[in-house]
N, C-alpha and C positions, 0 to 999 in steps of 0.2 A: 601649711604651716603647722597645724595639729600634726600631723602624720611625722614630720620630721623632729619635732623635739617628742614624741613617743618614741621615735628610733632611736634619736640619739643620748634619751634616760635609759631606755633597755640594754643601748650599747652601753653605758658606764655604770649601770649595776652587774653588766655581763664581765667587763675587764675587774671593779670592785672584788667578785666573788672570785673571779679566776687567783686576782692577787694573793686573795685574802686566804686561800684554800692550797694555794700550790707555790706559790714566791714567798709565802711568812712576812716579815720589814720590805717595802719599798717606797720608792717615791714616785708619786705622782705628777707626771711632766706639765700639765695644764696645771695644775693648781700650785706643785713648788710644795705639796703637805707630804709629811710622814706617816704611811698609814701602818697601823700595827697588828695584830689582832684583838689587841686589849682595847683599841678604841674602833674600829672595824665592825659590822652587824652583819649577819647571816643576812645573804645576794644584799650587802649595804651597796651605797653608794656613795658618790666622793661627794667629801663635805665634811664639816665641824656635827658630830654625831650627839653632843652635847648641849643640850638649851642654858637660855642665861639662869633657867630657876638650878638646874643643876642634873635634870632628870636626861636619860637616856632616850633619843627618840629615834624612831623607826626611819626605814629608810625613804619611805612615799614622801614622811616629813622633813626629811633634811632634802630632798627633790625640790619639795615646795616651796623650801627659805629661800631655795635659791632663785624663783623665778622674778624675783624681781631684777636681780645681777645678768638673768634672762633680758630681760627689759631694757636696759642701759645700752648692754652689748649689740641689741638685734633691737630698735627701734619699730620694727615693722610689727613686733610681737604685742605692742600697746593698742593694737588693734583689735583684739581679743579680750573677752572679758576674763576677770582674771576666776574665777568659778569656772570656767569652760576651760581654763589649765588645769585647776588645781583636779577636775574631773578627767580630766586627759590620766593626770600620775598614778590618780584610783585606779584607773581601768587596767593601765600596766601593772600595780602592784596586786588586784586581782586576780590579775595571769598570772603572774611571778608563782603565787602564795598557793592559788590552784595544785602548781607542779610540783609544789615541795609537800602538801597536805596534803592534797584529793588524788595524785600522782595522773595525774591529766598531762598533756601534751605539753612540753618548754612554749612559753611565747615564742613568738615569729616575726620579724620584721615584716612592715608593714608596707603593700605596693597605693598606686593608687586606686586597686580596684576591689583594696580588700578593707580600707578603712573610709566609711563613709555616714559615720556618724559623731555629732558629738552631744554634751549635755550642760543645760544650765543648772545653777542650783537654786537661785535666788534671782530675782529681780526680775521675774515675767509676770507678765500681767497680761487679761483677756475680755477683751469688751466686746460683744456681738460677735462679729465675724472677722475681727480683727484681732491678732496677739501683739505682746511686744515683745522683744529680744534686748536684752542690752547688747549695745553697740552695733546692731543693724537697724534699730528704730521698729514701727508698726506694720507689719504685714499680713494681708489678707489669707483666709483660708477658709476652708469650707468645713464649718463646726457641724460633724456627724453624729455630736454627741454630746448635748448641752450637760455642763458641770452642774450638779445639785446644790441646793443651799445649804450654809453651814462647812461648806469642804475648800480646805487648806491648797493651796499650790505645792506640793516638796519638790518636784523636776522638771526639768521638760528635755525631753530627745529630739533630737533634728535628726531623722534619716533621710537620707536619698537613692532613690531606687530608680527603677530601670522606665518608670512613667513620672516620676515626676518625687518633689518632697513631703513628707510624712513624721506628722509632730505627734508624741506618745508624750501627754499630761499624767503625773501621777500626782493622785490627789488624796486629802488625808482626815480625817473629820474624829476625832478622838473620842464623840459622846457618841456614834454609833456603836453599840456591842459588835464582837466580832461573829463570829460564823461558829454555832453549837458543833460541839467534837463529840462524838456518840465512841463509849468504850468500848473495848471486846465483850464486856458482857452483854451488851443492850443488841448485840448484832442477832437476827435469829433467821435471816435469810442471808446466802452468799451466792453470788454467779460465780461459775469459771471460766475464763476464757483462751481461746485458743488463736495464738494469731498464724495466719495463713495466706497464702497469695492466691488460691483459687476463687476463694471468699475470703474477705480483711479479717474478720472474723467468725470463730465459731464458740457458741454459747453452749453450757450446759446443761439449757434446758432443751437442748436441741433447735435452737433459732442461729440464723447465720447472716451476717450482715454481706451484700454484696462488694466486692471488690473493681473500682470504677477504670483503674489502671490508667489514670489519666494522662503518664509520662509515656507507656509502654504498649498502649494501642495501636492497633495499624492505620490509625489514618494520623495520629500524632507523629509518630516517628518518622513517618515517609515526610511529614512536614516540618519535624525538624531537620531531618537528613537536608533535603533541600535548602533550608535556611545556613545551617551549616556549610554546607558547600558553597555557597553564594559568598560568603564569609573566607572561607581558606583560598578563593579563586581572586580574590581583591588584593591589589600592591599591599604590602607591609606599610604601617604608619601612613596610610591616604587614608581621605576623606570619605573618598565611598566605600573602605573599610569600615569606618569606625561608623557611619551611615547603617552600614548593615547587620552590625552590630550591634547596634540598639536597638535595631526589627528584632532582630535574634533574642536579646534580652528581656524584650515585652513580650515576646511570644511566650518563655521561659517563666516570667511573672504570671502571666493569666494563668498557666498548669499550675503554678502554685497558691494562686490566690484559688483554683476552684478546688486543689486537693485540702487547703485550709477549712473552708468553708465546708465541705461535706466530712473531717474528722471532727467539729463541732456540732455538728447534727446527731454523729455519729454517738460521741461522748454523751451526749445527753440520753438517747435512748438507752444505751450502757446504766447509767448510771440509774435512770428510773426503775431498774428491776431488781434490784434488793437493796438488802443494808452494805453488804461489803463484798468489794469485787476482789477476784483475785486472778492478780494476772501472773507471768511468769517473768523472772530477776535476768533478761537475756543482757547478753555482752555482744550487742547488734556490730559492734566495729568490728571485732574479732570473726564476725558470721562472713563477715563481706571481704574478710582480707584476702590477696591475692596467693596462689597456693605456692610452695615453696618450689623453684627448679630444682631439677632432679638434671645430673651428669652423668654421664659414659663416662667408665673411671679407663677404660680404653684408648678410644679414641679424644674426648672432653667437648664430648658434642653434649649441645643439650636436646634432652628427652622430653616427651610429652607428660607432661604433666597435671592436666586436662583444666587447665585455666582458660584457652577458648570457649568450653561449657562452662564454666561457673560463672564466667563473664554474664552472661545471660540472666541467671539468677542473683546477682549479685542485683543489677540494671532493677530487676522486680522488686528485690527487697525493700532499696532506698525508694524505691516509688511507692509502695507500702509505707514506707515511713513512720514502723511501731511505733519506737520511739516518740515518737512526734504527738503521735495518737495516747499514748500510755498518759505523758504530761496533760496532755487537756483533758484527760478521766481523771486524772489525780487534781485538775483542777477545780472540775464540775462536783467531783463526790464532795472536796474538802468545802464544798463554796454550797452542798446540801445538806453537810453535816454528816456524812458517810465516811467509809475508811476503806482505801486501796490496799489489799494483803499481795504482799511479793511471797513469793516461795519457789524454790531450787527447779529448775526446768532438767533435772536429770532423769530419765529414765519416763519421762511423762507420757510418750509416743509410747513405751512397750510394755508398761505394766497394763495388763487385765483390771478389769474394775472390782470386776466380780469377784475373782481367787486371787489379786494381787500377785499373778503371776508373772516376772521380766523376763523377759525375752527378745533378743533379737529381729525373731523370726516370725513373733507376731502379727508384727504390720510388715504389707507389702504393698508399697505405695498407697494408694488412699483406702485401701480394706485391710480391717484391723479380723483377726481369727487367730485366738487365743491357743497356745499348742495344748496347755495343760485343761481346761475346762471347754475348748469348743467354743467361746462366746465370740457371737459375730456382729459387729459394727461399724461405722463410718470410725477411722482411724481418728481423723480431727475432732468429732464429737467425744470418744474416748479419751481421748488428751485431754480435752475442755474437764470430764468429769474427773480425771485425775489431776488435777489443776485443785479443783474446787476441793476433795479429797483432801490434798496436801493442806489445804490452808485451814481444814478444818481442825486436821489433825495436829498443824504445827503450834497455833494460836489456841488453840483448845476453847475451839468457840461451841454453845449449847444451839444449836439448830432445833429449829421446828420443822418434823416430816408432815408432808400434806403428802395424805393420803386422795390415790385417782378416784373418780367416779367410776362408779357400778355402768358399766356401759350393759345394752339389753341387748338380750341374745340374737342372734338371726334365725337360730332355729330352734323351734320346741323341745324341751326334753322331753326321752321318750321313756314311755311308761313302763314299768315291771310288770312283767307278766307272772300269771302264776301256773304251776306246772302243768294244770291242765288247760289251758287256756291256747287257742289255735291263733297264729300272730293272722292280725287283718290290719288291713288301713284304717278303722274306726278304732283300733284299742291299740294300736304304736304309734300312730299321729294323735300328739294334741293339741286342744283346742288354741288356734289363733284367733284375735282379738283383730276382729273385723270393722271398720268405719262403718258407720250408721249409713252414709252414704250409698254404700255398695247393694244394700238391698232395695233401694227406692226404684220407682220404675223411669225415671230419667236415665238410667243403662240404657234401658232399652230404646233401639233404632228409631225415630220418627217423635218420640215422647220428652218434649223439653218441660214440660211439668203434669202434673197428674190430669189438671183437665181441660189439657189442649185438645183440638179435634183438628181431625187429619181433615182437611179441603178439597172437594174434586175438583176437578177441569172448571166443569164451570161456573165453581161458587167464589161468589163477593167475598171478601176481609169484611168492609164496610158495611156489607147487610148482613154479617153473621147476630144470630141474635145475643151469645153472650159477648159481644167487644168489647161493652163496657168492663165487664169483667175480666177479660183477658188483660 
């Protein structure tokens, strides 16, 4: 019932903007109204755009008046609380607003396997291990996370997933302070980092987090292959399709519940090594899109265009799941009082660190060898440090250099001789710094302390005369 009036608001702000944008004056067959431009709202929708105070109201709002003429018309819809509508039109006008401002993806009508949650706003409550819902009453659940004292109810989520349902409480406490914001100036250490799929990541101080490939492994894949095929070999709309389907989809849940759980691990360690990290501004959708066909202006056959190999790579990346990972660092720093610096990922694999020399030709696969200075490195670690480079330089933040330890030689310097002096092993070797150990006479064979005494054949332990002393 949610699913369908989200369709069918998206459908009439979809015909609304088409009118309003490309037909100028018409009318509206359902409602019998004149819509104009002058009373009309940017992706509006059908409806009196005007309140009784006299003010202009948005479209989500004029969606909203109408749900109770919802109500009359469609009876069955009284069975929904009316917050879990009015959150239904948010969610649409959301997307709408996304597309026109943030230029994000148009909304999309909705199947049933792609809209499976909705939201209260008001009227839940939670005792023990019980919540309430309006208009489904008290139900049980397994509270993994008892709420603090002092803290406000603002939402509640009902998801449903591939094991079962899942409630996201969000809660609000106004005399807690919020989370300390440390400025560019206060920053005096920065990590950079380098995301990669041989390791998830690579750090600038040369540490590298492994990469677990949880979608992309050969014992995963051969076991989803199988699960999948069990799947395409089932009648279409049966039973023991949609049966194995749901094996499929819990199998597809557990890879994501463990790739979740190990990029919060991950995020934290990230974030314990300095004040501000700095990662690279990627446009991951664009990394993974499919490569364009290339035609025979000939014949109009199509050409290789080597989208069977990217496929492969592509498969890696989302299983890497930057993105995914970037967000929970940006959540852990802001929730330590740290600051995530983005900066330009152009040119990051081929500039030199050392003479800031770009080049192409620099890196060659994972060995970075600079043409203009010779400097030689792990490619991915050289990224990481031009990462951290960029955001020092772009933010103009004052770092602290920690300088390495004096590590000790392995071998002695050797001494200057003077011109009449004939080279020997006593006067070009100098003196090493010997353990006190090494001259004691426990070296030597048979002697475990200075006054032990050697035993013959046929002497006692027990009648030796110092045993006591031994």
């Amino acid at each position: 019932m949610l699913r369908a009036n989200y369709n069918w608001s998206l459908a009439d702000r979809i015909d609304t903007y088409y009118q309003r944008y490309i037909c100028g004056d018409y009318c509206d067959l359902r409602t019998k109204v004149i819509i104009t431009p002058l009373t009309c709202l940017l992706g509006g929708a059908t409806g009196n755009p005007w309140s009784n105070k006299g003010k202009k109201r948005s479209p989500v709002n004029i969606q909203i008046t109408e749900l109770p003429n919802l109500k009359q018309a469609r009876p069955w819809y009284d069975e929904i609380d009316s917050t879990v509508l009015q959150q239904n039109l948010r969610r649409l006008d959301k997307a709408y607003n996304n597309f026109f401002q943030q230029k994000k993806g148009f909304p999309k009508f909705k199947n049933k396997s792609k809209y499976r949650s909705f939201t209260y706003a008001t009227g839940v409550k939670i005792k023990g291990n019980k919540i309430y819902l309006p208009k489904l009453g008290w139900v049980k659940f397994y509270n993994s996370r008892p709420m603090p004292d002092g803290f406000k109810i603002k939402s509640v989520t009902v998801r449903k997933k591939s094991n079962g349902y899942y409630i996201s409480v969000r809660i609000e406490d106004k005399s807690v302070p919020t989370f300390p914001v440390k400025n560019l100036e206060e920053i005096t250490t920065v990590t950079g980092l380098d995301m990669g799929l041989g390791k998830l990541i690579y750090c600038s101080d040369y540490s590298a987090i492994d990469n677990p490939r949880f979608a992309t492994n050969k014992t995963t894949k051969r076991l989803h292959k199988i699960r999948q095929r069990r799947v395409s070999r089932k009648k279409k709309r049966s039973n023991n399709r949609q049966k194995v389907g749901r094996r499929l989809s819990r199998f597809q849940h557990r890879i994501a519940v463990k790739r979740e759980s190990y990029q919060w691990q991950t995020a934290k360690k990230i974030v314990s090594k300095s004040d501000g990290i700095a990662v690279e501004d990627l446009q991951i959708s664009n990394m993974i899109k499919r490569c364009k066909p290339k035609y025979d202006q000939n014949t109009g056959r199509f050409l290789k265009n080597g989208q069977s190999a990217k496929r492969a790579l592509n498969r890696l990346i989302a299983d890497a799941s930057w993105y995914s990972l970037t967000q929970k660092i940006e959540y852990m720093a802001a929730k330590s009082g740290k600051i995530v610096l983005r900066v330009n990922p152009r040119h990051t694999s081929q500039e030199c660190s050392v003479c800031h020399h770009i080049d192409p030709d620099n890196r060659e696969g994972e060995k970075f060898l600079c043409t203009n200075c010779g400097h030689v490195d792990d490619a991915n670690f050289q990224a990481s440090i031009n990462i951290k480079n960029k955001a020092i330089n772009h933010y103009s933040l004052n770092i602290v250099k920690k300088f390495s330890q004096k590590v000790r030689r392995d071998l002695p310097e050797p001494k200057q001789l003077n011109l009449f002096q004939t080279p020997t092993v006593e006067l070009t070797t100098g003196k090493r710094k010997y353990h006190y150990a090494s001259n004691g006479k426990r070296n030597e064979p048979g002697n475990l302390k200075e006054y032990a005494f050697q035993l013959s054949l046929f002497n006692q332990e027990n009648n030796h005369p110092d045993r006591d002393s031994l």
